[in-house]
MIKEZA-739149 format. One record per residue (C-alpha): z, x, y; residue number from 1; residue in one letter. Coordinates in Angstrom, 1 decimal. Example, Ala and Ser with C-alpha at 12.3 -4.5 7.8 and 13.67 -1.06 7.14 Angstrom:
2
<z: 7.8 | x: 12.3 | y: -4.5 | k: 1 | r: A>
<z: 7.1 | x: 13.7 | y: -1.1 | k: 2 | r: S>
***
This chain:
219
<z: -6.9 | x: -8.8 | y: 9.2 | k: 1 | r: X>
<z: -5.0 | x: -9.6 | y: 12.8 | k: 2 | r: X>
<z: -6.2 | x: -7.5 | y: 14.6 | k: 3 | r: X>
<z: -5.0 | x: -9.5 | y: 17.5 | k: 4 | r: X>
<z: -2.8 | x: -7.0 | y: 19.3 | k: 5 | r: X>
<z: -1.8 | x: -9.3 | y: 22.5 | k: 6 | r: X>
<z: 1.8 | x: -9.2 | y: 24.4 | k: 7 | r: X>
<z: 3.3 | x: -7.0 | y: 21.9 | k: 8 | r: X>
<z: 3.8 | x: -3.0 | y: 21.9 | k: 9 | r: X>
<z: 5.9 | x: -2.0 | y: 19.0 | k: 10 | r: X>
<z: 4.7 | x: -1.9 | y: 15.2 | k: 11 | r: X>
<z: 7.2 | x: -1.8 | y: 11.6 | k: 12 | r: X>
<z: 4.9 | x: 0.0 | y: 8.9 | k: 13 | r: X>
<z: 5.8 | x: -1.0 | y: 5.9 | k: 14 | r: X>
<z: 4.5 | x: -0.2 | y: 2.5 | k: 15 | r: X>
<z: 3.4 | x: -1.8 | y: -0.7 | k: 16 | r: X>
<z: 4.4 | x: -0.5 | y: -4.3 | k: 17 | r: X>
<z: 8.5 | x: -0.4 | y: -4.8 | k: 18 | r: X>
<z: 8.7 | x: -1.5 | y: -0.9 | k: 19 | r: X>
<z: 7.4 | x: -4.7 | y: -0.1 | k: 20 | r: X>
<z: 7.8 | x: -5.8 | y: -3.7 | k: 21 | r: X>
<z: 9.7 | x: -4.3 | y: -6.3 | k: 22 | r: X>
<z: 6.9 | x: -3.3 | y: -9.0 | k: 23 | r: X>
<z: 3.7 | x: -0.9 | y: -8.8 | k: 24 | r: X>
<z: 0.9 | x: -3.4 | y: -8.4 | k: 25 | r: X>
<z: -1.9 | x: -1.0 | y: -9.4 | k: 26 | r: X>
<z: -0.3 | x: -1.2 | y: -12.7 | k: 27 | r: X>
<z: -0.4 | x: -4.5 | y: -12.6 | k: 28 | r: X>
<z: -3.9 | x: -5.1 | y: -11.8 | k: 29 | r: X>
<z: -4.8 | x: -3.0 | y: -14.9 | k: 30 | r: X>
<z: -3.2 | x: -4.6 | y: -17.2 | k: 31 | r: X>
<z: -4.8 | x: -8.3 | y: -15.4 | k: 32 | r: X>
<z: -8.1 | x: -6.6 | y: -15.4 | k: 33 | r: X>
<z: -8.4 | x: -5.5 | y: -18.8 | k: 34 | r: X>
<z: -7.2 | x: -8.5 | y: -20.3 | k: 35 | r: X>
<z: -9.4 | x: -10.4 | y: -18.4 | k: 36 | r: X>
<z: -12.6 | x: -8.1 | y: -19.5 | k: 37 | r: X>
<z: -11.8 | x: -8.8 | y: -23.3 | k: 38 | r: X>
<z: -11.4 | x: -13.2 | y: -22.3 | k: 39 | r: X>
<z: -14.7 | x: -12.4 | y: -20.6 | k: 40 | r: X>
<z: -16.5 | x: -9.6 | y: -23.0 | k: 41 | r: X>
<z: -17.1 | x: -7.0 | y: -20.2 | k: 42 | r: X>
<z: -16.5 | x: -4.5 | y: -22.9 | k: 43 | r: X>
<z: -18.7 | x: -1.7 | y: -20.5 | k: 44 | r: X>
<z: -16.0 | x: -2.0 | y: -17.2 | k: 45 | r: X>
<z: -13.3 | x: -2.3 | y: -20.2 | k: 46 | r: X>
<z: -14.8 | x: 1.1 | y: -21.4 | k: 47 | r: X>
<z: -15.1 | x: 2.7 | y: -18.3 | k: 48 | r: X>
<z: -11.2 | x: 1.6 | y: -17.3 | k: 49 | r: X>
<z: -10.1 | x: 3.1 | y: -20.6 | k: 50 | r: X>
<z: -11.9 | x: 5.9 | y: -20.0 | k: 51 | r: X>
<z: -10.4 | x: 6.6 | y: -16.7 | k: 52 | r: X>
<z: -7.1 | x: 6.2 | y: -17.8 | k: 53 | r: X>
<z: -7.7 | x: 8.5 | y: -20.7 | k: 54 | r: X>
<z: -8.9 | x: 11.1 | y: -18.2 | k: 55 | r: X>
<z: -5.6 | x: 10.5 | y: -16.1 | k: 56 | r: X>
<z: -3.3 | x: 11.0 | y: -18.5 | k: 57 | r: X>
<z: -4.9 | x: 14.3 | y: -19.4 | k: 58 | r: X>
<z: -5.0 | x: 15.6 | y: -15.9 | k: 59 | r: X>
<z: -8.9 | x: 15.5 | y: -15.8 | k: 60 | r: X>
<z: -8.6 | x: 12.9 | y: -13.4 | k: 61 | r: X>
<z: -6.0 | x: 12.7 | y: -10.1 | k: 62 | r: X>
<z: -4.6 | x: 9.6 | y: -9.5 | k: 63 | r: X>
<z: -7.4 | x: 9.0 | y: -7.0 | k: 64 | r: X>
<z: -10.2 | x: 9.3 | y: -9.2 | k: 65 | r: X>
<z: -9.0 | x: 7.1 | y: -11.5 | k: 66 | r: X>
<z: -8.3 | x: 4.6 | y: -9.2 | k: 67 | r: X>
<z: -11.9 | x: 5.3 | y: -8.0 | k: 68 | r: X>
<z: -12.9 | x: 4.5 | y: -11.3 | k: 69 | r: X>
<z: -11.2 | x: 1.5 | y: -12.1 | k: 70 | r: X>
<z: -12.4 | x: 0.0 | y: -8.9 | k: 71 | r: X>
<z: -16.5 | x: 0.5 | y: -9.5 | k: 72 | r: X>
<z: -15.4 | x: -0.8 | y: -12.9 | k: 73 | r: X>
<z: -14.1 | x: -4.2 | y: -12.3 | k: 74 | r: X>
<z: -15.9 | x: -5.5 | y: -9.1 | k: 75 | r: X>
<z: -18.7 | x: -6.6 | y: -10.7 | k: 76 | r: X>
<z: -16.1 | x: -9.4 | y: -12.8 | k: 77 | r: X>
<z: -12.9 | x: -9.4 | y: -11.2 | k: 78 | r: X>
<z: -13.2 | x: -12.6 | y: -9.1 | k: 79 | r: X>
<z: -11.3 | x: -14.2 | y: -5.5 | k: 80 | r: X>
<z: -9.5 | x: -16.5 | y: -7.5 | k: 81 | r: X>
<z: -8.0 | x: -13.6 | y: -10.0 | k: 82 | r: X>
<z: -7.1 | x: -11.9 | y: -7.2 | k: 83 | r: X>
<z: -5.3 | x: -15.1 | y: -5.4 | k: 84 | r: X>
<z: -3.7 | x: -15.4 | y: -8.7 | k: 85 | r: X>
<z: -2.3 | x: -11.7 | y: -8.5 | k: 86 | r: X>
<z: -1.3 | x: -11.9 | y: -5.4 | k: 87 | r: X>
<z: 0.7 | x: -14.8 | y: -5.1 | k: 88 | r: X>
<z: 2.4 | x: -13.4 | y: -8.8 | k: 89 | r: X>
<z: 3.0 | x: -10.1 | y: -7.1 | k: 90 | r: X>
<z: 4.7 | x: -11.4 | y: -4.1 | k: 91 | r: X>
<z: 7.1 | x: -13.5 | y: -6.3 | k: 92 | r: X>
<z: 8.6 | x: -10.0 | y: -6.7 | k: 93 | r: X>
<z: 9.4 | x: -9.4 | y: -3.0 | k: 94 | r: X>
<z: 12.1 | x: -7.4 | y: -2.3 | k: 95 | r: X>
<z: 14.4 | x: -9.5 | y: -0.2 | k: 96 | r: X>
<z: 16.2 | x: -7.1 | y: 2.1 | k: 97 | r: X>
<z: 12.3 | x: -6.2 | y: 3.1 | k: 98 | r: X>
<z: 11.6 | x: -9.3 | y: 3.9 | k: 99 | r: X>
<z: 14.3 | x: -9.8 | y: 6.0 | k: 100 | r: X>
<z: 13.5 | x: -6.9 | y: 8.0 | k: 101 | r: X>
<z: 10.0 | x: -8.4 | y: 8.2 | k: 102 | r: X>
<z: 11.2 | x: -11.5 | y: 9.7 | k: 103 | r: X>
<z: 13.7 | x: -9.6 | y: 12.4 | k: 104 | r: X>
<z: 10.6 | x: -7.6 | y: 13.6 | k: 105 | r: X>
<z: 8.7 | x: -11.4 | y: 14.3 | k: 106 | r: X>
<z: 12.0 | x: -12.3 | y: 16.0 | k: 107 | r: X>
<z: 11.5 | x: -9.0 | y: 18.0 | k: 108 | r: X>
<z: 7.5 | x: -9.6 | y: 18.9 | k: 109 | r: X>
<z: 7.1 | x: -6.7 | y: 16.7 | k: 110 | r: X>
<z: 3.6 | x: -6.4 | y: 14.9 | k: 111 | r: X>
<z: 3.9 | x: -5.3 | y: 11.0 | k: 112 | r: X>
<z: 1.7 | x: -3.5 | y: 9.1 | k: 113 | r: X>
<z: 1.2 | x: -3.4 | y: 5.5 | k: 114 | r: X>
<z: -0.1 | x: 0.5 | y: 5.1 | k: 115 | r: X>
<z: -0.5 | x: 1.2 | y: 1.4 | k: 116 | r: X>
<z: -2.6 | x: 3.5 | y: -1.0 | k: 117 | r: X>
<z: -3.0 | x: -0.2 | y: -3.2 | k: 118 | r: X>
<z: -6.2 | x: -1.8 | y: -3.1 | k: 119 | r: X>
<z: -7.3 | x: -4.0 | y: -0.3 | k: 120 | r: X>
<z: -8.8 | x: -6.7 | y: -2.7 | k: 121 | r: X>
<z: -5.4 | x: -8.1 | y: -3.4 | k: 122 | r: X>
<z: -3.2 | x: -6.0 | y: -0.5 | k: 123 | r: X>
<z: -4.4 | x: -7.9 | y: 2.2 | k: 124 | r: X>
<z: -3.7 | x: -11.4 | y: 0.1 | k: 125 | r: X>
<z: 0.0 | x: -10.0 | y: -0.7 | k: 126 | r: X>
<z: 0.1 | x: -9.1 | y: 3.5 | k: 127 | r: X>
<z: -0.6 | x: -12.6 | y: 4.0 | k: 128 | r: X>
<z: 1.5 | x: -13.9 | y: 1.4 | k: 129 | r: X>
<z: 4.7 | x: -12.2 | y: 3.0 | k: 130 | r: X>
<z: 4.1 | x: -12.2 | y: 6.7 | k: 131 | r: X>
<z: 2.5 | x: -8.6 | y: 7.4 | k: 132 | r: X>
<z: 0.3 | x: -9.6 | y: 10.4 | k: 133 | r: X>
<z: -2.6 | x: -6.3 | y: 9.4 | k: 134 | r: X>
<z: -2.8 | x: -4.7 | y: 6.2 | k: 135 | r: X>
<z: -4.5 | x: -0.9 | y: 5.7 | k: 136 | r: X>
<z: -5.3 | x: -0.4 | y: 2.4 | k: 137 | r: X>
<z: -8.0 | x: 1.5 | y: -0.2 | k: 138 | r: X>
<z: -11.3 | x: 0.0 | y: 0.1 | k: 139 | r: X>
<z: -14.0 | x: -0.6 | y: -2.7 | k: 140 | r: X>
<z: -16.0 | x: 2.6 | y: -3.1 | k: 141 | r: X>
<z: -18.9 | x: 0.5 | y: -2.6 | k: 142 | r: X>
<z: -17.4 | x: -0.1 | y: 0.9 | k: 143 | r: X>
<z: -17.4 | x: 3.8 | y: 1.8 | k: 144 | r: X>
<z: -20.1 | x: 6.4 | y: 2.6 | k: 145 | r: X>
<z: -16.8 | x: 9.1 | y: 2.7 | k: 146 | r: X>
<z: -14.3 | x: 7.0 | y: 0.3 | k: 147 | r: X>
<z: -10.4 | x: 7.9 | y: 0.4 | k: 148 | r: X>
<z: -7.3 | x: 6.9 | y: -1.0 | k: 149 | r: X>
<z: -5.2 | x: 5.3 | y: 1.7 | k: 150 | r: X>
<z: -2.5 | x: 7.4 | y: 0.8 | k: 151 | r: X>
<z: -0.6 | x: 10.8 | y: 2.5 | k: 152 | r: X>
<z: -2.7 | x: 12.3 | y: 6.0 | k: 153 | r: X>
<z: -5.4 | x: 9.5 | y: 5.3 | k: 154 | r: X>
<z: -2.9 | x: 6.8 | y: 5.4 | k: 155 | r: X>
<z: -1.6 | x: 8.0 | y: 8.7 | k: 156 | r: X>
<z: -4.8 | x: 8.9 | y: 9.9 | k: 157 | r: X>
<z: -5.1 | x: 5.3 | y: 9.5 | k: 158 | r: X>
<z: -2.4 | x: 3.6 | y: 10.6 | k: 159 | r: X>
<z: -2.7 | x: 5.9 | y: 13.9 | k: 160 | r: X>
<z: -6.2 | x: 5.0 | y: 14.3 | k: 161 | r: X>
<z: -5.0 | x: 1.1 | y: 14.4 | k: 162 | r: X>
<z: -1.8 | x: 1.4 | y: 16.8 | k: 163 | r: X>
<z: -3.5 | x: 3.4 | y: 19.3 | k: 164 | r: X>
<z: -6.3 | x: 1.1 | y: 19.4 | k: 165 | r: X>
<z: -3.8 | x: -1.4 | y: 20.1 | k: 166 | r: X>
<z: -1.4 | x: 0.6 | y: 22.0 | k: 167 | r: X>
<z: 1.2 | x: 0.2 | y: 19.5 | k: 168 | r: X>
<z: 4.5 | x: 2.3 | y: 19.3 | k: 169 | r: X>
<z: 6.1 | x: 3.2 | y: 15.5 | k: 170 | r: X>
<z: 9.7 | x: 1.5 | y: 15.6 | k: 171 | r: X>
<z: 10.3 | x: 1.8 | y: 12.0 | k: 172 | r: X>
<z: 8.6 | x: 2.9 | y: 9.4 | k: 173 | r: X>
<z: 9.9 | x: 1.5 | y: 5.3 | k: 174 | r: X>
<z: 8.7 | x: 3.1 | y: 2.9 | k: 175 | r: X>
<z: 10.2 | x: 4.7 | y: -1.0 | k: 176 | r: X>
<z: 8.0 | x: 7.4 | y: -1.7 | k: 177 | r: X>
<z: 7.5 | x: 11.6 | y: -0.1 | k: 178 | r: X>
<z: 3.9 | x: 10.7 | y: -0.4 | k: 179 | r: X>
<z: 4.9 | x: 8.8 | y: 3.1 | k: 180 | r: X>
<z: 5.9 | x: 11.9 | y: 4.6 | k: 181 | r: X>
<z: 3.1 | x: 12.4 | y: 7.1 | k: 182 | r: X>
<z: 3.9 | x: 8.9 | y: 8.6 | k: 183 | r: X>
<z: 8.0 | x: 9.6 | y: 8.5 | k: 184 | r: X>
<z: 7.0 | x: 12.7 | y: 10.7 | k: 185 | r: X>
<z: 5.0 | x: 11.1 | y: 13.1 | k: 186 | r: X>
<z: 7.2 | x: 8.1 | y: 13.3 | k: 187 | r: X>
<z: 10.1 | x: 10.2 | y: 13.9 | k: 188 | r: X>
<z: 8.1 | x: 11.6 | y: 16.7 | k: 189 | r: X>
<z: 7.4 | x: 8.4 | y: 18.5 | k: 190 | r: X>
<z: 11.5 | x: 8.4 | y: 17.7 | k: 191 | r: X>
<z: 11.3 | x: 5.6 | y: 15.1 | k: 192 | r: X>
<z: 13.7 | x: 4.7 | y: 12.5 | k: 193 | r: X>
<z: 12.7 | x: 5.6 | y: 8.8 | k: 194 | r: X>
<z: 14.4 | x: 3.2 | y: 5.9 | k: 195 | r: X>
<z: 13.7 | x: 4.0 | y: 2.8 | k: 196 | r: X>
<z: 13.9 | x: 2.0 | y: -0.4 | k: 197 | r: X>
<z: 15.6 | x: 2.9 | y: -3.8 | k: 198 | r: X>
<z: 14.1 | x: 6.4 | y: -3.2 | k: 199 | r: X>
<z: 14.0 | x: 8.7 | y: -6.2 | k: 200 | r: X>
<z: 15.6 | x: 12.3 | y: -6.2 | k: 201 | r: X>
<z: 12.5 | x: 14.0 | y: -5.9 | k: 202 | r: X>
<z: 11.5 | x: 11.8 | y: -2.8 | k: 203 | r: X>
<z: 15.3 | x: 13.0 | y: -1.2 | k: 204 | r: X>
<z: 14.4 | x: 16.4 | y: -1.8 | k: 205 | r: X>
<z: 10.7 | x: 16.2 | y: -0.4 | k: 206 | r: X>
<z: 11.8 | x: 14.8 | y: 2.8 | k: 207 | r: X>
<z: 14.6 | x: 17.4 | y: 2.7 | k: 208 | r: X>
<z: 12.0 | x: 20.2 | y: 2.7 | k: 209 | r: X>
<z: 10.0 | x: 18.2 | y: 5.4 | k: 210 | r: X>
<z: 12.7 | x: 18.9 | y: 7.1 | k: 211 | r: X>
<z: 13.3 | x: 15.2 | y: 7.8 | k: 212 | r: X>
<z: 16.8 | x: 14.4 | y: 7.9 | k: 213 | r: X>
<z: 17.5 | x: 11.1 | y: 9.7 | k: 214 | r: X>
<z: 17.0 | x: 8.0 | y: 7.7 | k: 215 | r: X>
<z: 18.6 | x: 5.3 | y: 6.4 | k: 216 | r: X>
<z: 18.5 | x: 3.6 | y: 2.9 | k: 217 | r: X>
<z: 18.8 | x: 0.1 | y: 1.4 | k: 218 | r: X>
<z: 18.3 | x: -1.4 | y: -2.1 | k: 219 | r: X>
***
């Protein structure tokens, strides 16, 4: 998803979950997948989603595996139009100082990226939806020989994989969670501004410990 990289040399990364929009969407898309296995009787995915979150909740499972899990699990019935459906719900719940920032970076001729651990299915639709011009996201498993959460080193891995190709620089980087920390200190590198969103006191203290200590924060 636009790809196109022409006439512009700065990038905003911006992420998903309590960013972009004010809810965790993974959550979300359980709850709209189970309910649509039981309209639909795909009791075997239903299984295999309780299952995983059984597993999670017991600390068999890391959050990755689960959502491993719950991805093979509802491909095979979780359809476009579902997803268009989520979407378009989820980005009802925008967060509007986000947004704004969003449209001052197209004023700029500043590319924004949607880098998120969230699923692709629907993360790209929500880019879309809220004028993110590329979204990098968790593929399907049955996408990946080597599948990875897009989250922590392998969302930056990511993201720099995609603004060198383009010969992007990091202006600003929004983000509400220490998992981000791998992109705050490489876009404080390329001497980026970091905003964060409604962070928690664990994420202060993480990014304390990272050592980062200029940032800025909005609601």
């Amino acid at each position: 998803m636009g790809n196109r990289c022409e006439n512009i040399n700065s990038a905003i990364v911006v992420d998903l979950d309590k960013t972009l929009v004010k809810v965790n969407t993974f959550r979300h898309f359980i709850v709209m997948a189970v309910k649509a296995s039981i309209v639909r009787l795909h009791f075997a995915p239903l299984l295999l989603i309780v299952a995983a979150i059984g597993c999670r909740l017991l600390r068999i499972y890391s959050h990755s595996d689960m959502k491993r899990q719950i991805l093979s699990a509802t491909a095979g019935f979780v359809t476009e139009l579902d997803l268009a459906h989520f979407a378009a719900k989820m980005a009802v719940s925008a967060n509007t100082e986000v947004l704004k920032i969003i449209s001052q970076a197209h004023e700029n001729r500043e590319k924004v990226i949607l880098a998120t651990a969230a699923p692709e299915i629907y993360a790209q639709k929500i880019a879309m939806l809220t004028g993110c011009d590329t979204c990098i996201a968790t593929a399907l498993p049955s996408q990946c020989t080597d599948w990875n959460e897009c989250a922590r080193e392998h969302k930056l891995v990511a993201v720099k994989a995609y603004t060198d190709s383009c010969n992007l620089h990091i202006s600003s980087l929004i983000t509400d969670h220490f998992d981000d920390i791998p992109l705050m200190a490489e876009c404080s590198a390329q001497g980026g501004a970091i905003i964060l969103v409604s962070p928690g006191k664990r994420t202060l203290e993480q990014i304390a410990e990272a050592g980062i200590t200029s940032y800025s924060i909005i609601k």
